[in-house]
C-alpha positions as CSV (number, residue, x, y, z in Angstrom):
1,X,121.8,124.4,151.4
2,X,124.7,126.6,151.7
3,X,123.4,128.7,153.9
4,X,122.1,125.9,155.8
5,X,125.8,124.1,155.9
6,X,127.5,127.7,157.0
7,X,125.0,128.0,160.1
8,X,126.2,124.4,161.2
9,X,129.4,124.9,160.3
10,X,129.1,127.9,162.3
11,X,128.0,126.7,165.1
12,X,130.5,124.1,165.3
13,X,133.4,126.2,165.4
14,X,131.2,128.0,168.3
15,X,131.1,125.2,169.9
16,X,134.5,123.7,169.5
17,X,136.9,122.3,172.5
18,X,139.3,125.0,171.8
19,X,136.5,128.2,172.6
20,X,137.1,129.1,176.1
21,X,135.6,129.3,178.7
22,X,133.3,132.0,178.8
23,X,131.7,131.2,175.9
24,X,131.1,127.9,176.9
25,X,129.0,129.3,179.8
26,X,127.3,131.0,177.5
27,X,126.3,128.9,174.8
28,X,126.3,125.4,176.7
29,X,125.2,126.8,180.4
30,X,127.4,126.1,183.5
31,X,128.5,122.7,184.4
32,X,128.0,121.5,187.3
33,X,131.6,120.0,188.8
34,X,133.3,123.6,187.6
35,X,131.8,125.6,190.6
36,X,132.1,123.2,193.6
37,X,130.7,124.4,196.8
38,X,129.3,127.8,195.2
39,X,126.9,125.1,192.6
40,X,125.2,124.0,196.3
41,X,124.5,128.1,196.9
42,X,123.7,128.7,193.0
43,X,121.0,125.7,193.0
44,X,119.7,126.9,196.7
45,X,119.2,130.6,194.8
46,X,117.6,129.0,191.8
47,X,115.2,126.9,194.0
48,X,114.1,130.0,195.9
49,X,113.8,131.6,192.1
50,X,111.8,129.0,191.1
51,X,109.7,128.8,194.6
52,X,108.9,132.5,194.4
53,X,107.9,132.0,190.5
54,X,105.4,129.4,191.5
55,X,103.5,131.2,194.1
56,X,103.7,134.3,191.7
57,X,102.2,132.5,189.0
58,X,99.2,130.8,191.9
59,X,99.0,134.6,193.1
60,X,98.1,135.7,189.4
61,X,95.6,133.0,188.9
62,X,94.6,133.9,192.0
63,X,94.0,137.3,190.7
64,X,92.0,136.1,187.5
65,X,89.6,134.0,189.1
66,X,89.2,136.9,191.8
67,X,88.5,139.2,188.5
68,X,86.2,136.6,186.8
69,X,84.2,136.3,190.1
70,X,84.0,140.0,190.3
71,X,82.7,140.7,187.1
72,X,80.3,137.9,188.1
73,X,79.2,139.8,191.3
74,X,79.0,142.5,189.3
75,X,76.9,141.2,186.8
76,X,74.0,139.7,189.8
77,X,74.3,143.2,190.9
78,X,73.1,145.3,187.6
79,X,70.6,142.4,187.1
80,X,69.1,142.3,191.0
81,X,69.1,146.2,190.7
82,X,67.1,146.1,187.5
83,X,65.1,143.4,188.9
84,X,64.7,145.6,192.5
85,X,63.7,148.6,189.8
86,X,61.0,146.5,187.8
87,X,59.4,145.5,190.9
88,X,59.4,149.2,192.9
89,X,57.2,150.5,189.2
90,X,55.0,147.7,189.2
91,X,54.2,148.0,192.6
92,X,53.2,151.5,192.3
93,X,51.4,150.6,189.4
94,X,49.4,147.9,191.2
95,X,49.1,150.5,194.6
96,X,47.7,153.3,192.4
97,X,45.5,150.1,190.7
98,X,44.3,148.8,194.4
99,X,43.3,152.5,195.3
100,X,41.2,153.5,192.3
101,X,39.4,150.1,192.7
102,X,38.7,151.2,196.6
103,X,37.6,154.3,195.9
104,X,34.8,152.6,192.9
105,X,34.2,150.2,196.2
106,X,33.1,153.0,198.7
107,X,31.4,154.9,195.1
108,X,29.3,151.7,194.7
109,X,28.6,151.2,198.7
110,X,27.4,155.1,199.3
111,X,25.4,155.3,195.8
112,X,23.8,151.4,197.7
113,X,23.1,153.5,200.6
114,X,21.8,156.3,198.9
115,X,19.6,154.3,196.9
116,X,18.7,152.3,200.1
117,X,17.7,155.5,201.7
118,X,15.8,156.5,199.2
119,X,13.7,153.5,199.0
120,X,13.0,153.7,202.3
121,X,12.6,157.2,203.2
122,X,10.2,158.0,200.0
123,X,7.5,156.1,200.8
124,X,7.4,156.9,204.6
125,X,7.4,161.0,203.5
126,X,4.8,159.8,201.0
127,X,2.8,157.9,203.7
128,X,2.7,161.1,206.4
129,X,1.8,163.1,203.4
130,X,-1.0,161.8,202.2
């Protein structure tokens, strides 16, 4: 409580009629009739302050969603590149696949042909020879 009351009472004598002026400025903030004409030019300056804080606070949201839509884009990227990866080894897979069944294909059709042949061809020799 004492330390309590001594802060107030502190602060009181701070802020007392009889300070002067310059600390008033500083611990109640300038008044407004004191400056006159300059108040018009201060509140023009502070409204330019405060216009130039507005768009520099839009310009750094600005900047956050650009990052977030980055890391986004980024993140398709890796995952269509993967994707384009997975798809480039399973189509060689399926090419090497396609050609080994092609080449059992043409097998199958010349040992047909062969067989064909052969059917036909022995009993004509066997025919002449006898």
């Amino acid at each position: 409580d004492e330390v309590t009351g001594s802060v107030k009472s502190e602060r009181r004598n701070l802020l007392e009629e009889d300070s002067d002026e310059e600390e008033d400025f500083f611990l109640r903030g300038p008044s407004g009739p004191r400056f006159g004409p300059r108040n018009d030019k201060i509140r023009h300056v502070q409204n330019q302050v405060d216009e130039v804080i507005d768009v520099m606070q839009e310009n750094i949201t600005k900047v956050i969603e650009r990052g977030e839509r980055l890391d986004d884009l980024q993140d398709k990227s890796e995952s269509l590149s993967d994707n384009a990866t997975a798809f480039s080894n399973r189509a060689k897979q399926l090419r090497r696949q396609m050609w080994w069944r092609g080449c059992k294909m043409k097998a199958v059709i010349a040992l047909v042909t062969v067989i064909l042949l052969l059917v036909i061809i022995i009993p004509i020799v066997l025919k002449y020879r006898s």
